[in-house]
PDBQT receptor file of N, H, CA, C and O in Angstrom, charges set to zero:
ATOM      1  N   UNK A   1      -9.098   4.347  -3.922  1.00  0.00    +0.000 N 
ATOM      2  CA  UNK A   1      -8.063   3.567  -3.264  1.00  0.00    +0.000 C 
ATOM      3  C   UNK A   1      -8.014   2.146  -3.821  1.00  0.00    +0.000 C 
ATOM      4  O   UNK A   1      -6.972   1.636  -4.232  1.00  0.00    +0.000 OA
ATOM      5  N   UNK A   2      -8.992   1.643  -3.814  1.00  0.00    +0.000 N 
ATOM      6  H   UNK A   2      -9.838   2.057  -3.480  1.00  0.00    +0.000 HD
ATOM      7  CA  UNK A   2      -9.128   0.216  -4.386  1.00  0.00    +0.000 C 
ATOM      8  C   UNK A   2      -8.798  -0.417  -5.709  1.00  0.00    +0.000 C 
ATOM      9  O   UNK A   2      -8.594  -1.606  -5.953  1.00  0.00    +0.000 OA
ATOM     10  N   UNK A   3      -8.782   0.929  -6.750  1.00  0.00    +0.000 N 
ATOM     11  H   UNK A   3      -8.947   1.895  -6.552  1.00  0.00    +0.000 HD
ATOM     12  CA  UNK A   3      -8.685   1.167  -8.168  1.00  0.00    +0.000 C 
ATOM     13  C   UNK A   3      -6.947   1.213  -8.179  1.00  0.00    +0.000 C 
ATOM     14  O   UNK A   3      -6.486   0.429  -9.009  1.00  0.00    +0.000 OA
ATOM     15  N   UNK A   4      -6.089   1.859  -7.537  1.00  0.00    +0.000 N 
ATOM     16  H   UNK A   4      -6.464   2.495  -6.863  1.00  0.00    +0.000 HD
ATOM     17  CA  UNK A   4      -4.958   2.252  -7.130  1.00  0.00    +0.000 C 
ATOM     18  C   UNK A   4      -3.903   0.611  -6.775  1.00  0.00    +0.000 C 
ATOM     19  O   UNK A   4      -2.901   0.079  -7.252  1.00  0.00    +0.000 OA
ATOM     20  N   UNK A   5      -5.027   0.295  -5.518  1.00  0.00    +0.000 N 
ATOM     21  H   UNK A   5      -5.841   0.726  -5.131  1.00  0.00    +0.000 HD
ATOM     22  CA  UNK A   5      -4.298  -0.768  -5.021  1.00  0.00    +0.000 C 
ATOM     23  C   UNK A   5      -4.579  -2.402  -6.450  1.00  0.00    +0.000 C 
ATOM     24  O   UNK A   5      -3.974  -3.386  -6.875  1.00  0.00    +0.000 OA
ATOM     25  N   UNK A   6      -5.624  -1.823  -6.587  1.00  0.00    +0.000 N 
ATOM     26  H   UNK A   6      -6.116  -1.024  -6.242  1.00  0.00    +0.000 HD
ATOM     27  CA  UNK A   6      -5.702  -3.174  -8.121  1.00  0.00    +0.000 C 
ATOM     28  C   UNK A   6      -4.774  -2.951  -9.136  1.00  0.00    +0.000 C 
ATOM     29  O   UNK A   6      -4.028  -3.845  -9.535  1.00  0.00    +0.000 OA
ATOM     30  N   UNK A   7      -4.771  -1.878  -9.557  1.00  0.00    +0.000 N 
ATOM     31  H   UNK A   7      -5.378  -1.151  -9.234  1.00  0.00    +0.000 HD
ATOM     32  CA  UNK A   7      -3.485  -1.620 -10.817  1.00  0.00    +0.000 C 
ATOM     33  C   UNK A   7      -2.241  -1.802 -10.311  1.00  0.00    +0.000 C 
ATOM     34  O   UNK A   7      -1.399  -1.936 -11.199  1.00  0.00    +0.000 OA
ATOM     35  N   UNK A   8      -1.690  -1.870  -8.865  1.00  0.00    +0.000 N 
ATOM     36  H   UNK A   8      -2.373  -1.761  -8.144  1.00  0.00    +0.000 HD
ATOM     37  CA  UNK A   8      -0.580  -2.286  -8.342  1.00  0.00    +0.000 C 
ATOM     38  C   UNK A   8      -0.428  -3.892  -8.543  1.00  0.00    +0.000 C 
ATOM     39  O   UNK A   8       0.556  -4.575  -8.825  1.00  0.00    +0.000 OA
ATOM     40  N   UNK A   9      -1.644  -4.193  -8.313  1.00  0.00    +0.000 N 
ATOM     41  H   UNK A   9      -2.443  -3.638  -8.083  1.00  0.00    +0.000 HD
ATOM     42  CA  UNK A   9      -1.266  -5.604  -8.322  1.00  0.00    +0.000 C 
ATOM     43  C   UNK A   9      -1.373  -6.067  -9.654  1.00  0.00    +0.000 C 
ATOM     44  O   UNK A   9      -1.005  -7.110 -10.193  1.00  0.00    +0.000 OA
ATOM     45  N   UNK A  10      -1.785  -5.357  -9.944  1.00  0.00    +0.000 N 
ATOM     46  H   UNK A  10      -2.084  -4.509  -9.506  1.00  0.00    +0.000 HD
ATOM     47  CA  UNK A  10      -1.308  -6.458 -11.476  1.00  0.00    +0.000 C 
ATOM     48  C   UNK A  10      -0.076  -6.054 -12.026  1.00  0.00    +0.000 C 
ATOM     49  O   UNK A  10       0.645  -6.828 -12.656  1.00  0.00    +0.000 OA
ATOM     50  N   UNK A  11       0.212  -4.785 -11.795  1.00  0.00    +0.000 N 
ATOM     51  H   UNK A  11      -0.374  -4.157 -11.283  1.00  0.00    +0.000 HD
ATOM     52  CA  UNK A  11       1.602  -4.312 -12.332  1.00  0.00    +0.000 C 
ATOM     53  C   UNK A  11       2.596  -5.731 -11.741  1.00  0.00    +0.000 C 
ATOM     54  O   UNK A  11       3.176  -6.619 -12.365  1.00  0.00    +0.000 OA
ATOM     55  N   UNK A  12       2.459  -5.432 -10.192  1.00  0.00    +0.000 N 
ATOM     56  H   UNK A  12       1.989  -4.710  -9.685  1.00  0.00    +0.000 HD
ATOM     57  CA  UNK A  12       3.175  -7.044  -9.678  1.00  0.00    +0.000 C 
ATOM     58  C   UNK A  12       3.183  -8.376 -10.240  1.00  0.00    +0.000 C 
ATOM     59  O   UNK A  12       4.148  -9.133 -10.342  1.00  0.00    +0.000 OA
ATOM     60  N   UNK A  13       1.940  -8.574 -10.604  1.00  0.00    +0.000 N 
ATOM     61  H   UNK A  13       1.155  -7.960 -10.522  1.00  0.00    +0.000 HD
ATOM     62  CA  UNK A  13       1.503  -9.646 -10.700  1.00  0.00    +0.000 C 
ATOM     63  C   UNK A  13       2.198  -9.857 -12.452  1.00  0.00    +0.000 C 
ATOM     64  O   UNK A  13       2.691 -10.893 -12.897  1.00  0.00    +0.000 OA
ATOM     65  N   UNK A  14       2.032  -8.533 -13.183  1.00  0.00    +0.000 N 
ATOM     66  H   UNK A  14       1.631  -7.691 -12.821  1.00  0.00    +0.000 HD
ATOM     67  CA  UNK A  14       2.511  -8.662 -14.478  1.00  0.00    +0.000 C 
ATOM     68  C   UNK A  14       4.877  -9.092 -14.314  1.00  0.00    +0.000 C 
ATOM     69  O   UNK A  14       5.811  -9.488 -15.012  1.00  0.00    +0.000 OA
ATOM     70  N   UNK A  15       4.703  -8.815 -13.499  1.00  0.00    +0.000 N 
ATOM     71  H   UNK A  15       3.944  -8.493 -12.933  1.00  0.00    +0.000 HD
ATOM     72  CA  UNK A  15       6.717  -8.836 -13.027  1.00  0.00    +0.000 C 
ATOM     73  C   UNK A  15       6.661 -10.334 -12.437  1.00  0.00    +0.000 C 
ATOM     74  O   UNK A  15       7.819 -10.733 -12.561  1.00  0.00    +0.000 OA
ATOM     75  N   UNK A  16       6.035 -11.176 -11.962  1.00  0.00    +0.000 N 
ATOM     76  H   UNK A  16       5.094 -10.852 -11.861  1.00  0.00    +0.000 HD
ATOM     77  CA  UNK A  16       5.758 -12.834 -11.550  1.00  0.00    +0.000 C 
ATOM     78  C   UNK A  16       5.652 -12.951 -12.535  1.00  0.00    +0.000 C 
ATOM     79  O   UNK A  16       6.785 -13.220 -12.933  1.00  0.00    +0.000 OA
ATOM     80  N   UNK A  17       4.793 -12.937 -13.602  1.00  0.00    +0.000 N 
ATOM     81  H   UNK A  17       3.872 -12.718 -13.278  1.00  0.00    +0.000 HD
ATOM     82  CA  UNK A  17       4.568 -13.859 -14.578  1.00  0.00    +0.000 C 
ATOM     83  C   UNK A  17       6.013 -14.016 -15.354  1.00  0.00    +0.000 C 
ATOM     84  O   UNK A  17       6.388 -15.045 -15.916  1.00  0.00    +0.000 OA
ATOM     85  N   UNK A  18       6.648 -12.943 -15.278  1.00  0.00    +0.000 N 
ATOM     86  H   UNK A  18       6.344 -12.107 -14.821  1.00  0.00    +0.000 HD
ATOM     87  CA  UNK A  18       8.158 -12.793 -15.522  1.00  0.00    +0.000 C 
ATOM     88  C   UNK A  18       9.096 -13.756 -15.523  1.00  0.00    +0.000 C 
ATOM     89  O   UNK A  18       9.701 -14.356 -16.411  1.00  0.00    +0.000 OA
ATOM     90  N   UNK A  19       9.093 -13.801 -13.505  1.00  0.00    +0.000 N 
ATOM     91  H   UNK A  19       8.601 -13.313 -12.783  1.00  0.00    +0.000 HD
ATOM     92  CA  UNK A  19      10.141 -14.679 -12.927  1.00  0.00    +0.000 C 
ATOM     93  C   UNK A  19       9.427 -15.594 -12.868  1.00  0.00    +0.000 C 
ATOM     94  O   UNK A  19       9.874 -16.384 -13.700  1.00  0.00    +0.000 OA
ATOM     95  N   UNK A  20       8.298 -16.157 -12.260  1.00  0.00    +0.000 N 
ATOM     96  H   UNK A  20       7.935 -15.515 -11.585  1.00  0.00    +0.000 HD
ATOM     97  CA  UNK A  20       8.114 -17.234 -11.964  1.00  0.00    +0.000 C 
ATOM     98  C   UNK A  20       8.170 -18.647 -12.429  1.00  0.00    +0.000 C 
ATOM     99  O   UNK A  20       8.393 -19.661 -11.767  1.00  0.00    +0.000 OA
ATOM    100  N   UNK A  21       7.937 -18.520 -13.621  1.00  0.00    +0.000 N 
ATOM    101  H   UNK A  21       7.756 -17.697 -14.159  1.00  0.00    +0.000 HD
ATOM    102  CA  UNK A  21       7.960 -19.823 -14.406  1.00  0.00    +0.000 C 
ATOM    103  C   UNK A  21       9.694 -19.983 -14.834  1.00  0.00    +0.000 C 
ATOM    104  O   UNK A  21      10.189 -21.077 -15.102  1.00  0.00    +0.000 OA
ATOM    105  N   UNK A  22      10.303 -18.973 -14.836  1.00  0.00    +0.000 N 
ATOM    106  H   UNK A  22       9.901 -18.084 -14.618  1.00  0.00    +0.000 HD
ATOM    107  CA  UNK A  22      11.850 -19.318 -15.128  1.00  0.00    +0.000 C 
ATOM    108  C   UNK A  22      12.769 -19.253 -13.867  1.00  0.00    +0.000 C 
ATOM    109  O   UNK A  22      13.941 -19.614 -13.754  1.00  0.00    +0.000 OA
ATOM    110  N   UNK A  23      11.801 -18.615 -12.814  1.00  0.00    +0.000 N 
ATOM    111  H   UNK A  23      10.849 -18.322 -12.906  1.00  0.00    +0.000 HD
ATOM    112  CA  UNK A  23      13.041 -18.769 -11.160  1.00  0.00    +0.000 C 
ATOM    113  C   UNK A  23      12.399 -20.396 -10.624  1.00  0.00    +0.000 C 
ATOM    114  O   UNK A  23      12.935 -21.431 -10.227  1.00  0.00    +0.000 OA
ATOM    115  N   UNK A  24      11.392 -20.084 -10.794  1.00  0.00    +0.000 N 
ATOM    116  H   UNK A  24      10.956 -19.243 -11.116  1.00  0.00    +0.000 HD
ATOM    117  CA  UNK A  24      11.021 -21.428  -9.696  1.00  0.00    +0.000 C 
ATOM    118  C   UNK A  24      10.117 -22.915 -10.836  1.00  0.00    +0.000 C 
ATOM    119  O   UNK A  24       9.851 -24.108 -10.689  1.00  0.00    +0.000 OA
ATOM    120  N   UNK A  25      10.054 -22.522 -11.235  1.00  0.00    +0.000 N 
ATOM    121  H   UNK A  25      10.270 -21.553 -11.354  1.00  0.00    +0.000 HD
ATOM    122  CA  UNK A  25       9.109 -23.598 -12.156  1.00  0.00    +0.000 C 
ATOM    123  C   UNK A  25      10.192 -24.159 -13.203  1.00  0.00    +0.000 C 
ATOM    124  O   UNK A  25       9.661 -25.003 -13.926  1.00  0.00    +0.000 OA
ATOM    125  N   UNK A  26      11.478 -23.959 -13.490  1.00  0.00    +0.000 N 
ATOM    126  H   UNK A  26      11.909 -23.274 -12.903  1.00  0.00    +0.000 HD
ATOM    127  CA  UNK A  26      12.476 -24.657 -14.289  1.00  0.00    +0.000 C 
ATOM    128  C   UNK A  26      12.766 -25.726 -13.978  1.00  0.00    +0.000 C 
ATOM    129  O   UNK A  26      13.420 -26.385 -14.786  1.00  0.00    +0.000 OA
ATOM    130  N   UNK A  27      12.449 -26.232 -12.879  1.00  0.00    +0.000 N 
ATOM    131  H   UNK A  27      11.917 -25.697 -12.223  1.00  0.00    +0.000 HD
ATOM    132  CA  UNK A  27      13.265 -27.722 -12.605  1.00  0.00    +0.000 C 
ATOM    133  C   UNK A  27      11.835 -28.495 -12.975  1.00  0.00    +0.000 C 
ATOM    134  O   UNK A  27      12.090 -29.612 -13.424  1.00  0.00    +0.000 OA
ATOM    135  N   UNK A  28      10.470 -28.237 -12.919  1.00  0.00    +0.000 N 
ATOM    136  H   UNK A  28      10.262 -27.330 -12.554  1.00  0.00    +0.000 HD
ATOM    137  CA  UNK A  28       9.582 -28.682 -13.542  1.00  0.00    +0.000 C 
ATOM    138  C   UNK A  28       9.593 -29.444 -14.501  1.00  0.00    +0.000 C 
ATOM    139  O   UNK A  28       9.613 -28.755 -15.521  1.00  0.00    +0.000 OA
ATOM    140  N   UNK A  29       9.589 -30.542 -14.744  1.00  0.00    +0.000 N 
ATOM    141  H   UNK A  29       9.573 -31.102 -13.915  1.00  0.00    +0.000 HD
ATOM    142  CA  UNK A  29       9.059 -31.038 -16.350  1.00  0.00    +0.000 C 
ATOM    143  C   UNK A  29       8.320 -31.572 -16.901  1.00  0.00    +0.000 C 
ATOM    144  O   UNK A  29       8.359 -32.110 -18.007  1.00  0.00    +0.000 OA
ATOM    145  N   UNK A  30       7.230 -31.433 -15.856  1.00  0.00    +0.000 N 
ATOM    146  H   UNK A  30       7.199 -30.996 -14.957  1.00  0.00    +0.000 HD
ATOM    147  CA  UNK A  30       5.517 -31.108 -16.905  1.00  0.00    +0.000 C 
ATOM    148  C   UNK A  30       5.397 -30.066 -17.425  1.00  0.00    +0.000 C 
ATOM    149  O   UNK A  30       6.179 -29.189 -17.059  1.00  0.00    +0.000 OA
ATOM    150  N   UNK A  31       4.686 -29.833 -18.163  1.00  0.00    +0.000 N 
ATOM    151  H   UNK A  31       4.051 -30.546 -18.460  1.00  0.00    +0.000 HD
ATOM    152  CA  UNK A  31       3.942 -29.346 -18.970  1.00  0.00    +0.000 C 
ATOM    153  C   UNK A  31       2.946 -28.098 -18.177  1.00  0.00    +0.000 C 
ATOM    154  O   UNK A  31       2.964 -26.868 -18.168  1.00  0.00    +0.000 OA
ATOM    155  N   UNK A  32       2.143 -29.108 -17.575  1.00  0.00    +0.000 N 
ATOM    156  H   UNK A  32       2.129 -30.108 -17.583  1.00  0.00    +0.000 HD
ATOM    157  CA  UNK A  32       0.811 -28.413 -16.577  1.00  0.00    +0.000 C 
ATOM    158  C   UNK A  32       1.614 -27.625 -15.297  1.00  0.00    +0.000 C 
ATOM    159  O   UNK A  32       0.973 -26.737 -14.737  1.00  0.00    +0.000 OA
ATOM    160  N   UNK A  33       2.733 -27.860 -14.904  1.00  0.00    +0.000 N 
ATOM    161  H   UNK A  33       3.254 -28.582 -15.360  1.00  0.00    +0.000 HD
ATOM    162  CA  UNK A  33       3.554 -26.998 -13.836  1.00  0.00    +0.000 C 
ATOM    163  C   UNK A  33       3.111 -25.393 -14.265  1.00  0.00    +0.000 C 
ATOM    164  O   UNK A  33       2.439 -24.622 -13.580  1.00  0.00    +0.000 OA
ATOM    165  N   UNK A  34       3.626 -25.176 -15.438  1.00  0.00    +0.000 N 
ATOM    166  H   UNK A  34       4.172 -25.802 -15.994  1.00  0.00    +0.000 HD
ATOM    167  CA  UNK A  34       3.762 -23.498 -15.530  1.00  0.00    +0.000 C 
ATOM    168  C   UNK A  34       2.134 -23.053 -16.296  1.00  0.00    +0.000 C 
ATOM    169  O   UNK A  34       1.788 -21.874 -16.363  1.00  0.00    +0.000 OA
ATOM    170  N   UNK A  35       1.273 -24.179 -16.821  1.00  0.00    +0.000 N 
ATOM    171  H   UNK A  35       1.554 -25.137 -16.767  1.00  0.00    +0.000 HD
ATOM    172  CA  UNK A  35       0.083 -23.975 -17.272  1.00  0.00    +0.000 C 
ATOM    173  C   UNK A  35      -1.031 -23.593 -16.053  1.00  0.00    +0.000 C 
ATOM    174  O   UNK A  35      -2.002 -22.861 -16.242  1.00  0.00    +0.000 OA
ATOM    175  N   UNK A  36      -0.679 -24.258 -14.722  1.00  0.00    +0.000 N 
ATOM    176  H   UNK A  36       0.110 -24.853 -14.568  1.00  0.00    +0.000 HD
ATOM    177  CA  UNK A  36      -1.453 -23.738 -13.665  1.00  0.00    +0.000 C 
ATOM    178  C   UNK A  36      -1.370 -22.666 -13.275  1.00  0.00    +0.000 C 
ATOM    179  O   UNK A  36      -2.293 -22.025 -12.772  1.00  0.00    +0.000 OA
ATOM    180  N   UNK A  37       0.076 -22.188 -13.491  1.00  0.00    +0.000 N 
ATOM    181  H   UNK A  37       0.826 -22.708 -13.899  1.00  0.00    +0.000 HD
ATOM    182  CA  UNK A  37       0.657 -20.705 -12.685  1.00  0.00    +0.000 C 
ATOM    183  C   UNK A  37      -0.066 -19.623 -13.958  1.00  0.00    +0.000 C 
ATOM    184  O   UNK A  37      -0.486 -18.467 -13.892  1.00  0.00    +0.000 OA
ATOM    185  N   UNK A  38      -0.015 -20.182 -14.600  1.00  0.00    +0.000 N 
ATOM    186  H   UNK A  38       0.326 -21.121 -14.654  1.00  0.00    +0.000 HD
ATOM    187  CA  UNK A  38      -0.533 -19.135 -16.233  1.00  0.00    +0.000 C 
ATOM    188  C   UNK A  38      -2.112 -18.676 -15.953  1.00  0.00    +0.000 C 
ATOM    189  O   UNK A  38      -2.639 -17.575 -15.799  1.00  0.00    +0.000 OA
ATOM    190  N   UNK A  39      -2.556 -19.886 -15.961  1.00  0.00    +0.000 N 
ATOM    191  H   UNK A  39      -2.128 -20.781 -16.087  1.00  0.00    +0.000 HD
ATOM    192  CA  UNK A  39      -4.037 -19.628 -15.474  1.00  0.00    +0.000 C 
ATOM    193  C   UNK A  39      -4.698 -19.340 -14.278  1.00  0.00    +0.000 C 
ATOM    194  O   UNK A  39      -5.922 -19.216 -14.262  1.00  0.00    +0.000 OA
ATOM    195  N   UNK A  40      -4.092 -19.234 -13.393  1.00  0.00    +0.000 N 
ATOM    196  H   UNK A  40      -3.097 -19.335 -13.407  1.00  0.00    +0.000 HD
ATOM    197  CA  UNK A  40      -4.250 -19.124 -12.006  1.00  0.00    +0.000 C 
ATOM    198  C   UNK A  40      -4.001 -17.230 -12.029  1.00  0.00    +0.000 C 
ATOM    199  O   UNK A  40      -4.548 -16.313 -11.417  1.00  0.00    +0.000 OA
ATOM    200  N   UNK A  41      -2.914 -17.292 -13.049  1.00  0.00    +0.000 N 
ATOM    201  H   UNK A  41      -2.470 -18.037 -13.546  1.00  0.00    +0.000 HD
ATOM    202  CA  UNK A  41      -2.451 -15.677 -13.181  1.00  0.00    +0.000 C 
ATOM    203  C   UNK A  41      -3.396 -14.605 -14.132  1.00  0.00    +0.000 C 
ATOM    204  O   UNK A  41      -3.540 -13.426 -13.809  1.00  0.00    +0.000 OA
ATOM    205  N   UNK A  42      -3.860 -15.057 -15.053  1.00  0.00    +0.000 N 
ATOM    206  H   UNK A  42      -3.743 -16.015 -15.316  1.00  0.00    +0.000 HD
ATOM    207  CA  UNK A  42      -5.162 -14.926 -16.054  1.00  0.00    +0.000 C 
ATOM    208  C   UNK A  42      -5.961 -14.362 -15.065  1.00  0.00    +0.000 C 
ATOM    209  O   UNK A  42      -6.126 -13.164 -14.837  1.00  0.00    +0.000 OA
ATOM    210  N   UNK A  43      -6.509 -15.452 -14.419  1.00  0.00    +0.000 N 
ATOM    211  H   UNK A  43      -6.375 -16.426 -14.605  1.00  0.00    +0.000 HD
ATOM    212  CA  UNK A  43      -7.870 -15.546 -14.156  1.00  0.00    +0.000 C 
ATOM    213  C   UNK A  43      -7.722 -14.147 -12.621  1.00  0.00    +0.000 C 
ATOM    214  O   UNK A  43      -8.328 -13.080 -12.723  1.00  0.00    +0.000 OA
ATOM    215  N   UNK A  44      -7.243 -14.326 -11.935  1.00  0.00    +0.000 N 
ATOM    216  H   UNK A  44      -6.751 -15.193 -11.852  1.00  0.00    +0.000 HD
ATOM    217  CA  UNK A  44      -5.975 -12.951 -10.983  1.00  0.00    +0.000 C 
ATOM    218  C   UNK A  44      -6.429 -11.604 -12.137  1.00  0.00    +0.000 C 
ATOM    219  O   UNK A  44      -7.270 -10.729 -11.934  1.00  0.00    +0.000 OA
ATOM    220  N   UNK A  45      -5.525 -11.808 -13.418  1.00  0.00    +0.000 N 
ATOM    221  H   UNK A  45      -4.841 -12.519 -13.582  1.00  0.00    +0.000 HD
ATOM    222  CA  UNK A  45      -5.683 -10.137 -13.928  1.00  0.00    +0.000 C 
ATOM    223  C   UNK A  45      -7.516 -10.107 -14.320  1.00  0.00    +0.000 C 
ATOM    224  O   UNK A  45      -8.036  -9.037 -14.004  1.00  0.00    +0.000 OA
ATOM    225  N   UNK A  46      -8.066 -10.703 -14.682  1.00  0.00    +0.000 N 
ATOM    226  H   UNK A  46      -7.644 -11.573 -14.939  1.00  0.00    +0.000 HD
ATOM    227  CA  UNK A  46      -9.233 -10.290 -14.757  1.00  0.00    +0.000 C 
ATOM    228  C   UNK A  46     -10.223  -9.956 -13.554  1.00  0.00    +0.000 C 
ATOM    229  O   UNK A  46     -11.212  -9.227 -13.635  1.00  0.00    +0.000 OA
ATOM    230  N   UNK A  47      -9.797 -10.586 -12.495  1.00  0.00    +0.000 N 
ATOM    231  H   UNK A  47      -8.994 -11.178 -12.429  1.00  0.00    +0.000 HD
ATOM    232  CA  UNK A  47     -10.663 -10.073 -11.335  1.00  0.00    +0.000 C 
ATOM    233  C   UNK A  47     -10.124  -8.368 -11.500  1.00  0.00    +0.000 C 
ATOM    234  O   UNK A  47     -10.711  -7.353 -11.876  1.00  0.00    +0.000 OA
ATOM    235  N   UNK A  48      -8.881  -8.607 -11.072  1.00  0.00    +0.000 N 
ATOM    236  H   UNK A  48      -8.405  -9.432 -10.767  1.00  0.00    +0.000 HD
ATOM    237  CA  UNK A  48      -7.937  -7.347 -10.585  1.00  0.00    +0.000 C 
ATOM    238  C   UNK A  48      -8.717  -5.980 -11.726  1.00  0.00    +0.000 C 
ATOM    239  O   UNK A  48      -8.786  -4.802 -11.375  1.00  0.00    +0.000 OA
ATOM    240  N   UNK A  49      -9.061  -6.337 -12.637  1.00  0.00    +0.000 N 
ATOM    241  H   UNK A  49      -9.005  -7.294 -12.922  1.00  0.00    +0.000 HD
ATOM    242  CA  UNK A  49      -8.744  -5.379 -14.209  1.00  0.00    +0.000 C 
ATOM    243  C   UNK A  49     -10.911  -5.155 -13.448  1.00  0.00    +0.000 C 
ATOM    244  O   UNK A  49     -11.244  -4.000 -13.181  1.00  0.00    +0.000 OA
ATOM    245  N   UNK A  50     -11.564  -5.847 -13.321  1.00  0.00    +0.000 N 
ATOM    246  H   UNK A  50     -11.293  -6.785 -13.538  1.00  0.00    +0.000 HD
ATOM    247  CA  UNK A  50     -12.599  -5.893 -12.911  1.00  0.00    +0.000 C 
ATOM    248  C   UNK A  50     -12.829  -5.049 -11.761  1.00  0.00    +0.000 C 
ATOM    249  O   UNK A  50     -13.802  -4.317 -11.944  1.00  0.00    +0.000 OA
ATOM    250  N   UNK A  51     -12.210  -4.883 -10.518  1.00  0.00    +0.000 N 
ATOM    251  H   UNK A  51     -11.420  -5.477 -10.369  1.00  0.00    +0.000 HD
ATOM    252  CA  UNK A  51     -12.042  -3.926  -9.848  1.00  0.00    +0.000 C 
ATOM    253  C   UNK A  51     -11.746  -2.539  -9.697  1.00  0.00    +0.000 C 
ATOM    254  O   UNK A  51     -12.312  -1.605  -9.129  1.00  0.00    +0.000 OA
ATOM    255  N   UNK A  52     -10.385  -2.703 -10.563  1.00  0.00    +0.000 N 
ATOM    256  H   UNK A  52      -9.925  -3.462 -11.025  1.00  0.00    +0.000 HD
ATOM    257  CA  UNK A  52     -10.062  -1.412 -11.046  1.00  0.00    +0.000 C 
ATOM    258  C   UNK A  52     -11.258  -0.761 -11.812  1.00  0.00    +0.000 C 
ATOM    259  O   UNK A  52     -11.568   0.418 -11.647  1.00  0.00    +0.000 OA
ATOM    260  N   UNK A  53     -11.843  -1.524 -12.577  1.00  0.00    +0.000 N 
ATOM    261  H   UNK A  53     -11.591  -2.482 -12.712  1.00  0.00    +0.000 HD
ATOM    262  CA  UNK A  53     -12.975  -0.450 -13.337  1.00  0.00    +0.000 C 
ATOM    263  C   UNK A  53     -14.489  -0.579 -13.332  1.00  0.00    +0.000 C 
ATOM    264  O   UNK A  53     -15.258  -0.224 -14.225  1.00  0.00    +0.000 OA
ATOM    265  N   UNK A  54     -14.787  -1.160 -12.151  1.00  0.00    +0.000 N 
ATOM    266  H   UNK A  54     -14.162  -1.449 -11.425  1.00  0.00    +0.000 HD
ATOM    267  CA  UNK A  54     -16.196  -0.966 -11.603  1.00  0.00    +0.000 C 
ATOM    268  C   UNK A  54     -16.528   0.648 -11.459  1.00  0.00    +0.000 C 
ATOM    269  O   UNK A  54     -17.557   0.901 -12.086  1.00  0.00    +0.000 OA
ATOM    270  N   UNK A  55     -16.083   1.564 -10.957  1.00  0.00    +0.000 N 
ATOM    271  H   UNK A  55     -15.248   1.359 -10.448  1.00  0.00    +0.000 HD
ATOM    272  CA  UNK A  55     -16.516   2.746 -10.904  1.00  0.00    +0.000 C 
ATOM    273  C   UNK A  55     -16.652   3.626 -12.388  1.00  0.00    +0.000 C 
ATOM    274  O   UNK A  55     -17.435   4.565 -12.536  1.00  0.00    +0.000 OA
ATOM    275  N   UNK A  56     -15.674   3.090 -13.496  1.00  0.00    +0.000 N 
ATOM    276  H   UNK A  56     -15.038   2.327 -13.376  1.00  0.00    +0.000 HD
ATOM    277  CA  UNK A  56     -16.257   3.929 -14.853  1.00  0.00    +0.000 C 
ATOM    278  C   UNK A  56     -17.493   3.941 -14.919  1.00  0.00    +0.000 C 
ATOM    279  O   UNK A  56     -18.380   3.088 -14.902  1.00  0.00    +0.000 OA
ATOM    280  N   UNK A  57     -17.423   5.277 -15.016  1.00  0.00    +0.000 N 
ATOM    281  H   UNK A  57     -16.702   5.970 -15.030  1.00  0.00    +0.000 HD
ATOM    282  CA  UNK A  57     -18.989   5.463 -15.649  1.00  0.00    +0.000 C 
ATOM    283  C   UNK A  57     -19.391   6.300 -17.221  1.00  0.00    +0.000 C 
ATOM    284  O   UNK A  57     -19.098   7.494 -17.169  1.00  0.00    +0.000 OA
ATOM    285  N   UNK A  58     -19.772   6.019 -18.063  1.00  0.00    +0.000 N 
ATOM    286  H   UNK A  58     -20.010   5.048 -18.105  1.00  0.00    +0.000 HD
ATOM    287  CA  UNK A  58     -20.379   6.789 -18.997  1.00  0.00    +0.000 C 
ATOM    288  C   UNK A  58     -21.127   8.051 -18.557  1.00  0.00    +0.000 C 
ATOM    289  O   UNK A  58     -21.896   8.148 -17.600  1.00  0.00    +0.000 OA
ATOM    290  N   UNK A  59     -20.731   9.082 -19.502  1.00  0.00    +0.000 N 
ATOM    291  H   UNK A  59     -20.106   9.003 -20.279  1.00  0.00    +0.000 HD
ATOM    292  CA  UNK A  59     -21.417  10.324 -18.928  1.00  0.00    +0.000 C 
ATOM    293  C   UNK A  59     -22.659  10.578 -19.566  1.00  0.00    +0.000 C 
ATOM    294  O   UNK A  59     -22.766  10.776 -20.776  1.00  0.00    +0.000 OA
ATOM    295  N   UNK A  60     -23.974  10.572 -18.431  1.00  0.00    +0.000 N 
ATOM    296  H   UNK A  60     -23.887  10.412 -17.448  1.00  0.00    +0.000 HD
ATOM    297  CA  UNK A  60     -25.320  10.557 -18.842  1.00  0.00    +0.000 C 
ATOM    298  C   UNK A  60     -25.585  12.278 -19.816  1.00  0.00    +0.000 C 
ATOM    299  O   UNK A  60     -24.893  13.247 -19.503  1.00  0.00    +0.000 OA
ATOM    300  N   UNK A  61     -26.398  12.355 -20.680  1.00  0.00    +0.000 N 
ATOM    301  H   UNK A  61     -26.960  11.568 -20.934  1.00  0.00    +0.000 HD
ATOM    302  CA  UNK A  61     -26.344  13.480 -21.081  1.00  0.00    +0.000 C 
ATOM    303  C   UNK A  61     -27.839  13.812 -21.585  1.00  0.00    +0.000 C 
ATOM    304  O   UNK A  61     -28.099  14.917 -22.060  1.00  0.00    +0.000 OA
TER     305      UNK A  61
């Protein structure tokens, strides 16, 4: 379930990185505006990608 609900969210999370910086972050004009949302979003898929694959396992033989 947890593996399921993580690959959802990043699928989501991959469709924000989309809009977000061009729906809501355009009137912005720093620089660091859409660099926080970037890294804030990074650092998001690696937990997420981390969850999803805690249970792989190599097959002992």
């Amino acid at each position: 379930m947890a593996r399921k609900l993580s690959l959802a969210c990043i699928w989501l999370l991959a469709l924000l990185c989309y809009g977000v910086p061009y729906l809501f972050l355009d009137r912005v004009n720093a620089w660091y505006g859409s660099f926080l949302f970037w890294t804030l979003a990074g650092a998001l898929v690696i937990v997420l990608n981390l969850v999803a694959t805690r249970d792989f396992r190599e097959d002992e033989e």
